[in-house]
C-alpha positions, 0 to 999 in steps of 0.5 A: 499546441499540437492536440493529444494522441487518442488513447487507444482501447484494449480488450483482454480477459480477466478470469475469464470475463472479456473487459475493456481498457485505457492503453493506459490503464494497469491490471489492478485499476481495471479489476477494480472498476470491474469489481473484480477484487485483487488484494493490495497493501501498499496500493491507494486511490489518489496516490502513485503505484509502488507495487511493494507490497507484492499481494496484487501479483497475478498470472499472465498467459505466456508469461512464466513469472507472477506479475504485480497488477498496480504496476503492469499495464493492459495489453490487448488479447492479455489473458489475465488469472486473478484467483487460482489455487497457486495464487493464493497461496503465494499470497498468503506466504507474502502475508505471513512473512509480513507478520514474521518480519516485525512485531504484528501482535493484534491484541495490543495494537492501537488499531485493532479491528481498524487494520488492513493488515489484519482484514486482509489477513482475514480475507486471504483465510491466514490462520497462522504463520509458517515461518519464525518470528524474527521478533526486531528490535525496534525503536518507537519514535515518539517526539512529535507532539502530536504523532507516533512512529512505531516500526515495529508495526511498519510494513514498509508500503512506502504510502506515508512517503508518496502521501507527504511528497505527492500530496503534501509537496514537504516529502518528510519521509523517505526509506533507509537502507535494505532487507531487514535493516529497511525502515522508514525515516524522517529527513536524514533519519532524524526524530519526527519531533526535529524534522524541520520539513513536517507540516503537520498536516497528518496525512500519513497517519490517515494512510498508513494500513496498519498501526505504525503511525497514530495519533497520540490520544486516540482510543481503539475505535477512533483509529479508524482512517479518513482516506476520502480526501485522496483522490480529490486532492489529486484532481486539484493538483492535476487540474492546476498542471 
């Protein structure tokens, strides 16, 4: 067995501040272990990048259009924009059509004071919406007996589809259709409670940001999320490669 080829270090700057990387690293991993904060949605440790959510985007010199940071990799002398005035405003516009896409009411959410939506919201100073509410039609499935799907309050992050394909190896879930019709669905778009692929397990209610998938029974403050088991998954799955 031929041994592996040495990964290479890169050096570029992130607002200014000269860092190092992995050749294989991305802009987001590397801002993090910088404790530089780049905001996320759809991005979790222990989990593959989607780059879906479209909040990490940044700004790259001599690159005319924003990039996403959880799926562009480092490249040496890269001089990357992190917080500027231009990004944040286009980041507050991608929040608020989040919110006017579905049917996001804070008040009356299972997971109130327990959402990355609504804390992110908070942090990227949202105080209101500019665009119309589109106000869907949306179903609520709750024949598992022991979940509930609200798409209502999905964002589409795709986290419960890579947590139980990844993760969980039954790969329940999976995404339909396009634009507004998009929405997350169990095997070929059957009830949860019919789904003869889902173990049980829970593992996408624990990632979800939002409140689209709960556990029935639960009150406001137990909605919080145990997200720790992530990442040592993923090691284990790896080390038996």
């Amino acid at each position: 067995m031929s041994p592996r080829a040495p990964i290479r270090v890169k050096t570029l700057t992130i607002d200014g501040r000269e860092v190092g990387a992995r050749e294989d690293q991305t802009i987001l991993e590397v801002a993090r272990e910088n404790n530089i904060f780049i905001p996320t949605l759809c991005n979790l440790a222990g989990l593959s990048n989607a780059g879906a959510c479209r909040l990490c985007i940044v700004e790259v010199k001599g690159v005319n259009k924003l990039l996403p940071a959880c799926v562009t990799r480092v490249a040496e002398g890269m001089e990357v924009t992190v917080n500027s005035e231009r990004l944040a405003k286009f980041r507050r516009g991608i929040l608020e059509l989040v919110f006017a896409e579905r049917n996001h009411v804070c008040s009356v959410c299972v997971t109130n004071g327990h959402c990355d939506l609504q804390s992110m919201a908070l942090r990227l100073g949202m105080t209101h919406v500019h665009f119309p509410y589109q106000y869907p039609r949306m179903p609520v499935d709750a024949s598992h007996e022991r979940f509930v799907m609200d798409h209502n309050r999905c964002i589409l992050c795709a986290r419960c589809v890579r947590v139980c394909d990844e993760i969980e190896g039954a790969h329940t879930w999976d995404i339909m259709s396009r634009g507004v019709d998009c929405r997350v669905i169990t095997d070929l778009a059957q009830p949860w409670g019919k789904s003869e692929s889902c173990t049980g397990c829970g593992k996408c209610v624990q990632v979800c940001p939002t409140g689209a998938l709960s556990e029935k029974g639960k009150s406001v403050a137990e909605m919080s999320k145990r997200r720790q088991f992530l990442p040592y998954l993923t090691l284990m799955r790896e080390g038996r490669r």
